[in-house]
DSSP file (Angstrom, degrees, kcal/mol; ACC not computed):
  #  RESIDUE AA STRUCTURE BP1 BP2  ACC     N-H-->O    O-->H-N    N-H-->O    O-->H-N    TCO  KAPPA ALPHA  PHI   PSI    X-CA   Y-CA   Z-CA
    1    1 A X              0   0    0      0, 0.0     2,-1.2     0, 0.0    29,-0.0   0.000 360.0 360.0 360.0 142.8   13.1   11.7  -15.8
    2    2 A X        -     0   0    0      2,-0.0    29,-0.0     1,-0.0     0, 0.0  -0.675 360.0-127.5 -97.2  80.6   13.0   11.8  -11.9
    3    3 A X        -     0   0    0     -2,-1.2     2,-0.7     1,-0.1    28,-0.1  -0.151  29.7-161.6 -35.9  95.3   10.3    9.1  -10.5
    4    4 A X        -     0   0    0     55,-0.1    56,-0.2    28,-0.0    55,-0.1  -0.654  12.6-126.2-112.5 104.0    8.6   11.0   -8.5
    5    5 A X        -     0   0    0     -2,-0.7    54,-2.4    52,-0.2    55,-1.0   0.041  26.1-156.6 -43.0 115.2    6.2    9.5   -5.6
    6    6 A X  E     -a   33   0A   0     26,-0.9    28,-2.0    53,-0.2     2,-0.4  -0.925  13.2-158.1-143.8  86.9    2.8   10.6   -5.8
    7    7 A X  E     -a   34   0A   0     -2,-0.5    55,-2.7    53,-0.3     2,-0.8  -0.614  14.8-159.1 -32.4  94.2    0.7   10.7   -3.1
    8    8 A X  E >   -ab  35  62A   0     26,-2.4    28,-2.3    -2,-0.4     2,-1.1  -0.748   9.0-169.8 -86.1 125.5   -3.1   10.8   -4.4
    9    9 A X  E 3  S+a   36   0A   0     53,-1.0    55,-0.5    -2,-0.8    28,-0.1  -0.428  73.0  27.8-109.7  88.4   -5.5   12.0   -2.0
   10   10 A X  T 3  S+     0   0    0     -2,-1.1    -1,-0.2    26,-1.0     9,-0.2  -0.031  86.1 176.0 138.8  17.0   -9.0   11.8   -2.6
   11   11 A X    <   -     0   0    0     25,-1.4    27,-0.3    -3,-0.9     2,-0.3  -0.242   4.5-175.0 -54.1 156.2   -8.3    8.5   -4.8
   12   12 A X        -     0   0    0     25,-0.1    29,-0.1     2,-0.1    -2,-0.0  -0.798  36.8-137.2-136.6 167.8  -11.5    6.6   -6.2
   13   13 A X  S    S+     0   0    0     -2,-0.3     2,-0.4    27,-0.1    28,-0.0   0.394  79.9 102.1 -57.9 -37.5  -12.3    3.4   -8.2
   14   14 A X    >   -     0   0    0      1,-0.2     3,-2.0     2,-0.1     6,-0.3  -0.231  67.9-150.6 -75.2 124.4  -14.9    5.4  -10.2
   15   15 A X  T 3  S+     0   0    0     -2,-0.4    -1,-0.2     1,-0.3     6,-0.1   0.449  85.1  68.5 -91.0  30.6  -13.3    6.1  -13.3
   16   16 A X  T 3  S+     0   0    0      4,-0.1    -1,-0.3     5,-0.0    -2,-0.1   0.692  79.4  88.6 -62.0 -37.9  -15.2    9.4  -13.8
   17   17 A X  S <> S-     0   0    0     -3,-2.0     4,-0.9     1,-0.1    -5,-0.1  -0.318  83.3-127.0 -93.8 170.8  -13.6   11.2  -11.2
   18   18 A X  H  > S+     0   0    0      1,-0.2     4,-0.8     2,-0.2    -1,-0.1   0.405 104.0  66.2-106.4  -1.6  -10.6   13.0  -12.0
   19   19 A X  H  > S+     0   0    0     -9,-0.2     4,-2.0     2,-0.1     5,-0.3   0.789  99.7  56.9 -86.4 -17.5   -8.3   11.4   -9.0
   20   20 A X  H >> S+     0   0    0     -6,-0.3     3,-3.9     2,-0.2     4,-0.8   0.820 108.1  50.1 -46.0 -85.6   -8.7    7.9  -11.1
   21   21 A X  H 3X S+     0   0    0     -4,-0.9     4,-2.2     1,-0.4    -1,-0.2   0.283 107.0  52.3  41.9 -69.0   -7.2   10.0  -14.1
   22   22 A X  H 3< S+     0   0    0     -4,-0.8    -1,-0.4     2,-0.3     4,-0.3   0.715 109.6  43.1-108.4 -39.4   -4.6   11.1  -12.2
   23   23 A X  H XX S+     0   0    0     -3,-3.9     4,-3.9    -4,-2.0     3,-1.9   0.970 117.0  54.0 -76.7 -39.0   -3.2    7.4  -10.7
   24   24 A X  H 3X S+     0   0    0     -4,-0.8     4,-1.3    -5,-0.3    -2,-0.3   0.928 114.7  35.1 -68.2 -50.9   -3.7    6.1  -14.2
   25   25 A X  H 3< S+     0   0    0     -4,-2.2    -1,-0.3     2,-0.2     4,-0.2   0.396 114.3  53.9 -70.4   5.1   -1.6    8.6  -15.9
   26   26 A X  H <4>S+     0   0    0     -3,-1.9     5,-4.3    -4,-0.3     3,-0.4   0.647 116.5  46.4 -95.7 -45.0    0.9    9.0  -13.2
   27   27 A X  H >X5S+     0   0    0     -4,-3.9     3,-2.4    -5,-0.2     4,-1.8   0.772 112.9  45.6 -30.2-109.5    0.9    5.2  -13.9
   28   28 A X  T 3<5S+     0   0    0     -4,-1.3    -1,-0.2     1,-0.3    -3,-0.1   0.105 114.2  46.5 -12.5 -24.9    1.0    5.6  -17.4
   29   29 A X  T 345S-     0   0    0     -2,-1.1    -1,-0.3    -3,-0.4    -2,-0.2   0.171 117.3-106.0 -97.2  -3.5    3.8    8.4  -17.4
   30   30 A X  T <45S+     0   0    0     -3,-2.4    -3,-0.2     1,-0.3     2,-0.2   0.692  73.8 127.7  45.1  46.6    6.1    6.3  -14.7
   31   31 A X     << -     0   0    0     -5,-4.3     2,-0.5    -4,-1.8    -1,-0.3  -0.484  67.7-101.1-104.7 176.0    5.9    7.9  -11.5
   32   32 A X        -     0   0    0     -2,-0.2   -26,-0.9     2,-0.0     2,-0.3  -0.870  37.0-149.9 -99.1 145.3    4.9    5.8   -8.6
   33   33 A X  E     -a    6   0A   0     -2,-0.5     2,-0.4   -28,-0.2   -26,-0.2  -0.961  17.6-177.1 -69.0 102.7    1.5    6.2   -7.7
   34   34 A X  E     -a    7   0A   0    -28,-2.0   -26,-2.4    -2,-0.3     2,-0.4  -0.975  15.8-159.1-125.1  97.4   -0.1    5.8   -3.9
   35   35 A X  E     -a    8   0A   0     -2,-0.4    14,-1.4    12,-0.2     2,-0.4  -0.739  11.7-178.5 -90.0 154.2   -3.7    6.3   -3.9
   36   36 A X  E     +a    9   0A   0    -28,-2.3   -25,-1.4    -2,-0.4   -26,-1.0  -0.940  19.8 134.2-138.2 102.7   -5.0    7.2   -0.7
   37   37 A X        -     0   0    0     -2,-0.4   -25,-0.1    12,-0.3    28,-0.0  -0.742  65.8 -98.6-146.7-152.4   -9.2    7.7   -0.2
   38   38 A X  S    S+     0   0    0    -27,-0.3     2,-0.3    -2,-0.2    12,-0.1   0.535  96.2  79.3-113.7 -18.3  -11.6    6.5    2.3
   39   39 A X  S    S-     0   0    0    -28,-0.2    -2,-0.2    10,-0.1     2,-0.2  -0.700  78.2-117.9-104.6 149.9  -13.0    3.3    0.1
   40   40 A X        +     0   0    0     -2,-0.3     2,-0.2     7,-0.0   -27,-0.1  -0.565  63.8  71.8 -83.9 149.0  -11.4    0.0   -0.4
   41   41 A X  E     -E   48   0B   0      7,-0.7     7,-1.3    -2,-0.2     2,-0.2  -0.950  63.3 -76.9 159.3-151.1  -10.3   -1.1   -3.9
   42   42 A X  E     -E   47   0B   0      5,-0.3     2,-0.3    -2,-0.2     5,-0.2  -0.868   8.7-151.5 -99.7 167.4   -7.9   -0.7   -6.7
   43   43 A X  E >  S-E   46   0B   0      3,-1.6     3,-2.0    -2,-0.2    -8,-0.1  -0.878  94.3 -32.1-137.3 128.4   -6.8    1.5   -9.8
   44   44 A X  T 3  S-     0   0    0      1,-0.3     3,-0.1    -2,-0.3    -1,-0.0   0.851 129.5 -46.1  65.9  38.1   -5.2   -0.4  -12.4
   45   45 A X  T 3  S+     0   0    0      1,-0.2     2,-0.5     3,-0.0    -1,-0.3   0.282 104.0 117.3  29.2  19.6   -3.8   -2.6   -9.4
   46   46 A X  E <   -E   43   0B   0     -3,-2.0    -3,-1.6     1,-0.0     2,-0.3  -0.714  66.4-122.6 -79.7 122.2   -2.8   -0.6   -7.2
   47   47 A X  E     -E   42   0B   0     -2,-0.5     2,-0.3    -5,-0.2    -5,-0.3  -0.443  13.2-126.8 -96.6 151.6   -4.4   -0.9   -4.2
   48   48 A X  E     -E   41   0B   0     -7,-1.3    -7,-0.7    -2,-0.3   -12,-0.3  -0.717  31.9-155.5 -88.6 133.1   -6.2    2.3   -2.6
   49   49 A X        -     0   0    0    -14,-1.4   -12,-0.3    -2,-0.3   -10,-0.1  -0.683  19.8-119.7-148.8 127.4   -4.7    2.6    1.4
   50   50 A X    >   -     0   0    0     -2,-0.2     3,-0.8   -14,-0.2    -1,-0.2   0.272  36.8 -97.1 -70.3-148.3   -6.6    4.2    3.7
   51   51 A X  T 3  S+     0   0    0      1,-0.2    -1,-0.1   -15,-0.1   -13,-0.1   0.484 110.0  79.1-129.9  19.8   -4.7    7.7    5.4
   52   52 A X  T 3  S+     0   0    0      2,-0.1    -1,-0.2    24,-0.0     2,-0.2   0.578  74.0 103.1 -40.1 -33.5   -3.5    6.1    8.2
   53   53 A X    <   -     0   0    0     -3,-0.8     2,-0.6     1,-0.1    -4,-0.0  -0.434  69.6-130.7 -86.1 150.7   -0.7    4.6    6.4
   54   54 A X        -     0   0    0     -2,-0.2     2,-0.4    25,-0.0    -1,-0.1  -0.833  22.7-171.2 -94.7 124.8    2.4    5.7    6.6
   55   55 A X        -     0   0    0     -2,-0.6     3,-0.3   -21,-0.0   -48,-0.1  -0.950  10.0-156.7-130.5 118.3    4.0    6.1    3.2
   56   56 A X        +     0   0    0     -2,-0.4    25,-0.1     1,-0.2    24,-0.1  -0.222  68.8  32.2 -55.8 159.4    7.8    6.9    3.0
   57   57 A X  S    S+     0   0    0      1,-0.2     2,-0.2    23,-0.1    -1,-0.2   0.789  76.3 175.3  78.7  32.4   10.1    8.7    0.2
   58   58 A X        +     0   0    0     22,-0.4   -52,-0.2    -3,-0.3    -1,-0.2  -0.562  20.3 169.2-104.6 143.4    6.9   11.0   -0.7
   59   59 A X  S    S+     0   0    0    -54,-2.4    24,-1.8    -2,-0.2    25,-0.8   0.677  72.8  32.0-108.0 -43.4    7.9   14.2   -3.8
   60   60 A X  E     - c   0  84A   0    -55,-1.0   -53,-0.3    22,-0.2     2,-0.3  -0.841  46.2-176.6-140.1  95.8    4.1   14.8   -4.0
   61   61 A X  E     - c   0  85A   0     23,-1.3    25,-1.3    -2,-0.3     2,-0.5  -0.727  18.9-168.1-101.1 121.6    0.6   14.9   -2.7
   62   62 A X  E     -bc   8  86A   0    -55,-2.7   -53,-1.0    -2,-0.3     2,-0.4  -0.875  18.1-142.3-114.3 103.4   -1.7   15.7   -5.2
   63   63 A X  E     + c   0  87A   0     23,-1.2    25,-0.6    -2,-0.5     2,-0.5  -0.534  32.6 165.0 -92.3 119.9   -5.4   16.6   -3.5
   64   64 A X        +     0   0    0    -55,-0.5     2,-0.4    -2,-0.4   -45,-0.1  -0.712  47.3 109.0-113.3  81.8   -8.6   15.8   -4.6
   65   65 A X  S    S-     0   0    0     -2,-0.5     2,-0.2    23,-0.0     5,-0.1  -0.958  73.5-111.0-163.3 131.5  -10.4   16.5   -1.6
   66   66 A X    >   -     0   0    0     -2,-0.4     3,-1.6     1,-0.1    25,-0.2  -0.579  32.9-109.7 -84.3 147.1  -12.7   19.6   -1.3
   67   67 A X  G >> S+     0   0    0     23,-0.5     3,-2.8     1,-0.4     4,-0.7   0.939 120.2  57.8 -52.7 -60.4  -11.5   22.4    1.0
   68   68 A X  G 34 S+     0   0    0      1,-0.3    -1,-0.4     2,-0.2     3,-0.1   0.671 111.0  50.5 -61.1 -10.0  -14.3   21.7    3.7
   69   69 A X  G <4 S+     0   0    0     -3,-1.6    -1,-0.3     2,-0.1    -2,-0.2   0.381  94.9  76.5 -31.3 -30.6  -12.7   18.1    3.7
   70   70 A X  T X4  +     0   0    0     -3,-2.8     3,-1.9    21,-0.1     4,-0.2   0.746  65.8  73.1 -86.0 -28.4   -9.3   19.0    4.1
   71   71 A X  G >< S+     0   0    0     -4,-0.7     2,-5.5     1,-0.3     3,-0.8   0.471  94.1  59.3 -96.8-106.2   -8.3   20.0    7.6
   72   72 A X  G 3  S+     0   0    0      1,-0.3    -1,-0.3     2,-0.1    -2,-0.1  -0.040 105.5  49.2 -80.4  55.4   -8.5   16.5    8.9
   73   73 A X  G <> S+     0   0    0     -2,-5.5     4,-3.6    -3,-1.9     5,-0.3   0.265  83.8  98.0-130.8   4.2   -6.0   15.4    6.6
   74   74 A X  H <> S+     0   0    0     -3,-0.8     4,-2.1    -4,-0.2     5,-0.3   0.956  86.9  43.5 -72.7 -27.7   -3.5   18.5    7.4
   75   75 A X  H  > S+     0   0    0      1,-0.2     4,-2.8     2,-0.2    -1,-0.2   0.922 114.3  49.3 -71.4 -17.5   -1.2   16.5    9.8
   76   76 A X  H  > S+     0   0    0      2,-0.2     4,-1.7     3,-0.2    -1,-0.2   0.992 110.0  47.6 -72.2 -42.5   -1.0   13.4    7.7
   77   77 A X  H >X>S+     0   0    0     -4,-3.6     4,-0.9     1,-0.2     3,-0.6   0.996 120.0  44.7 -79.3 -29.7   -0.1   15.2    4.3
   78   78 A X  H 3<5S+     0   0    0     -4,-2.1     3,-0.5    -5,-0.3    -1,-0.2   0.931 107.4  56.5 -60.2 -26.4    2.5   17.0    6.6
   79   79 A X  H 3<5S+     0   0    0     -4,-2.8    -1,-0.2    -5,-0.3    -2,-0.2   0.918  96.8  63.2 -30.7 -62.8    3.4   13.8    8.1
   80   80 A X  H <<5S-     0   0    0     -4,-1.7   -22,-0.4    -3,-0.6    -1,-0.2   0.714  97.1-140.9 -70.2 -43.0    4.2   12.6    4.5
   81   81 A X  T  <5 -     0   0    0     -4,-0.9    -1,-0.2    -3,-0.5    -3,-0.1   0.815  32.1-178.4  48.4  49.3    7.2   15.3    4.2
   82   82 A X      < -     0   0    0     -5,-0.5   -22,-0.2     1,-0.1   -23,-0.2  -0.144  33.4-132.6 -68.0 173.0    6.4   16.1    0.5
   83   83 A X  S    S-     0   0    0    -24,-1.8    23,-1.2     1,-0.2     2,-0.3   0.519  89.0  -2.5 -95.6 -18.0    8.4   18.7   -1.5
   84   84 A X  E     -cd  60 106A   0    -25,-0.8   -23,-1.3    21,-0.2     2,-0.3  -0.981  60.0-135.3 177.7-164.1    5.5   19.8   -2.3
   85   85 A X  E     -cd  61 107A   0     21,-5.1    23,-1.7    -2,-0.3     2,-0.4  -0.957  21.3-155.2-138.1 134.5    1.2   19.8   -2.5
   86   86 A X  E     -cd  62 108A   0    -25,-1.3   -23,-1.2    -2,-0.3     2,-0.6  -0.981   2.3-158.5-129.2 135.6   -1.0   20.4   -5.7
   87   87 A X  E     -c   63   0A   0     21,-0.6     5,-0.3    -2,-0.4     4,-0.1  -0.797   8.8-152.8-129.8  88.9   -3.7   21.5   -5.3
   88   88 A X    >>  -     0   0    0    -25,-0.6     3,-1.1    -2,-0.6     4,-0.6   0.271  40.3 -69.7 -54.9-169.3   -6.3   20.8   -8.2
   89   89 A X  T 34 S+     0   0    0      1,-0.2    21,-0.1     2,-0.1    -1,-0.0  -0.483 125.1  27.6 -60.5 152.5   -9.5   22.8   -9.4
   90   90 A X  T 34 S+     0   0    0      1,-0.1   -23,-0.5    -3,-0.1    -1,-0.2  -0.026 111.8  65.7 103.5 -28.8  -11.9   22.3   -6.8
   91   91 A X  T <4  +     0   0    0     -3,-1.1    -3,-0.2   -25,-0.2    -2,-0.1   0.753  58.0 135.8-111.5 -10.0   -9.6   21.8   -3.7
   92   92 A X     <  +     0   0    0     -4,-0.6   -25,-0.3    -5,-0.3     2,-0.2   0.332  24.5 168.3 -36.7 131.4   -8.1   25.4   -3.6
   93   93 A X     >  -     0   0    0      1,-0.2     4,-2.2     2,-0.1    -1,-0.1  -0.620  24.2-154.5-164.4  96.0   -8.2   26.3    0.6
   94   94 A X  H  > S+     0   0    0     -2,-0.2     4,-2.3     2,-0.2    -1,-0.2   0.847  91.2  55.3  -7.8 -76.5   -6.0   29.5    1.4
   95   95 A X  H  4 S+     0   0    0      1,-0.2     5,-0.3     2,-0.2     4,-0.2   0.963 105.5  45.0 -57.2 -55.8   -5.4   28.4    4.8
   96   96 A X  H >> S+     0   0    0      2,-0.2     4,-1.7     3,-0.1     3,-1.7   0.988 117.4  51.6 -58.6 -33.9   -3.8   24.7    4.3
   97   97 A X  H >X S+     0   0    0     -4,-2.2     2,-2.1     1,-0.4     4,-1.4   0.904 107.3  46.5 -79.6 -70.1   -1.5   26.4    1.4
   98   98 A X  H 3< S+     0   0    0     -4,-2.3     4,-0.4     1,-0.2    -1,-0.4   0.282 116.0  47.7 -57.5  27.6   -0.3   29.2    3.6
   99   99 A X  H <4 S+     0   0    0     -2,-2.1     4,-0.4    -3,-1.7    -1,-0.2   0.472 114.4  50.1-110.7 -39.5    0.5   26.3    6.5
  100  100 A X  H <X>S+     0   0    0     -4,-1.7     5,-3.1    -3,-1.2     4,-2.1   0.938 107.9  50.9 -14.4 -85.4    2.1   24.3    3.6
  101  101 A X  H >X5S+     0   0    0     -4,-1.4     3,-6.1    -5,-0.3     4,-1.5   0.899 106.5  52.0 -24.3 -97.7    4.0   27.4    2.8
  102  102 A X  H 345S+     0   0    0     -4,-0.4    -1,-0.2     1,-0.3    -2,-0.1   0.508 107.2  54.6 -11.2 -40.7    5.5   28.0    6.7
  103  103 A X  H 345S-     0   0    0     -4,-0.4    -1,-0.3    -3,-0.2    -2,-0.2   0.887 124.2-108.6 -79.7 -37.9    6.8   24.2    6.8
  104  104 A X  H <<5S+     0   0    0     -3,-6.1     2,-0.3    -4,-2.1    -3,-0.2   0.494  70.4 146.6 115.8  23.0    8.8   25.0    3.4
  105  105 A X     << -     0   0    0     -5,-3.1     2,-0.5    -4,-1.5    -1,-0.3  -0.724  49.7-126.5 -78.8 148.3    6.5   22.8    1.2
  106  106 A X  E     -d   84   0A   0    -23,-1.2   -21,-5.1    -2,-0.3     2,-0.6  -0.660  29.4-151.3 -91.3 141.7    6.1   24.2   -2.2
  107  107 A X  E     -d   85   0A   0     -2,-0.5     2,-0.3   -23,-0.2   -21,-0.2  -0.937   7.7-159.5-128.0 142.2    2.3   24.7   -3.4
  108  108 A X  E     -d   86   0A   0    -23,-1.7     2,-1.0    -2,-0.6   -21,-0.6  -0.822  24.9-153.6-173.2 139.0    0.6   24.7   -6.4
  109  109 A X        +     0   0    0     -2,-0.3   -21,-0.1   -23,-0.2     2,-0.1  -0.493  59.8 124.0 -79.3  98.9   -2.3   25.8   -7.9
  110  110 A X  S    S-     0   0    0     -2,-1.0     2,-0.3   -21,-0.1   -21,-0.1  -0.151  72.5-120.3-128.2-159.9   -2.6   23.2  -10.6
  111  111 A X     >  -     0   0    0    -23,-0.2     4,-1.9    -2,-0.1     5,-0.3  -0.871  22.6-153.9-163.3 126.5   -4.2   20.7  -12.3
  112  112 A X  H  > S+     0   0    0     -2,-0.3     4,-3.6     2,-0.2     5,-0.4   0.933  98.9  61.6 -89.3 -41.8   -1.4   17.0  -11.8
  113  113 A X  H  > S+     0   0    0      1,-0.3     4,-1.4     2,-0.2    -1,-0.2   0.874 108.5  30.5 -56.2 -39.5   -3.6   16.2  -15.6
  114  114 A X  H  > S+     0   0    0      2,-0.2     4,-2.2     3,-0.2    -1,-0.3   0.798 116.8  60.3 -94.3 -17.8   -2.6   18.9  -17.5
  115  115 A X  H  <>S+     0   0    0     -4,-1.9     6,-1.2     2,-0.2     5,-1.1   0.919 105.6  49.6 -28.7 -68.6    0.6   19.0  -15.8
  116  116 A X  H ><5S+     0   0    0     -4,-3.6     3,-1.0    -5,-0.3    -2,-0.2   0.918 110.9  49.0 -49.7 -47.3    1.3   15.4  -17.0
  117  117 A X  H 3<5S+     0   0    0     -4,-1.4    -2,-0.2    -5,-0.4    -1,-0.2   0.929 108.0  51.9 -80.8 -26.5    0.4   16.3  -20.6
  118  118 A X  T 3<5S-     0   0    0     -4,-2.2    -1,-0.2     1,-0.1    -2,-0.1   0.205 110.4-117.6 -72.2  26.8    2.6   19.5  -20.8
  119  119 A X  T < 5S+     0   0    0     -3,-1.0    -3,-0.2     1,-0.2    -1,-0.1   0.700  82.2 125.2  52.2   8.5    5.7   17.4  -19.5
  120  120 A X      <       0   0    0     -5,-1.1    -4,-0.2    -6,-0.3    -1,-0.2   0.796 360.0 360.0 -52.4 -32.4    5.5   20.1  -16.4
  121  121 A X              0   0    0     -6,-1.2    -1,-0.2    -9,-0.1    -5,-0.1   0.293 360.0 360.0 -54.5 360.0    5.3   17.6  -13.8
């Protein structure tokens, strides 16, 4: 398997929401995990970094961030230089994927949880 670093964006502490999930099974599966949200804290002790930081060596941004949320975060996740952006239920936004697209990131309309349990990821 190819450890691949995994931007989460939209990360929380609450372990309802479904970007906890997603560092904890990214964990759990043995990719590297970056959570990135607006609140200080951890998951599983990693700690969540606001999106200022600059994160090298990135394969993936996986967004849990609502469309009307997203455009000031499109230069950071192009900043990151992923290979490519998934884009879970809920976060789907036409315009960032076709801008995505143009730079030669790959998108997809996905879900990084059931991705991880079908061995898709």
């Amino acid at each position: 398997m190819e450890a691949k670093k995994t931007v989460v964006l939209g990360a929380s502490t609450n372990p309802s929401r479904y970007s906890n999930m997603a560092v904890i099974k990214l964990l759990n599966y043995g990719y590297e995990a970056v959570p990135v949200g607006i609140k200080k804290g951890n998951i599983e002790g990693v700690e969540i970094v606001p999106a200022d930081v600059q994160i090298d060596g990135v394969d993936t941004v996986t967004l849990y961030i609502g469309p009307q949320n997203q455009p000031q975060y499109y230069n950071y996740v192009l900043d990151l230089k992923p290979n490519r952006v998934i884009f879970n239920p809920g976060t789907i936004n036409p315009e960032f994927m076709n801008r995505l697209e143009k730079e030669g990131v790959e998108v997809l309309d996905a879900c990084t949880l059931v991705m991880l349990s079908a061995n898709t990821y």
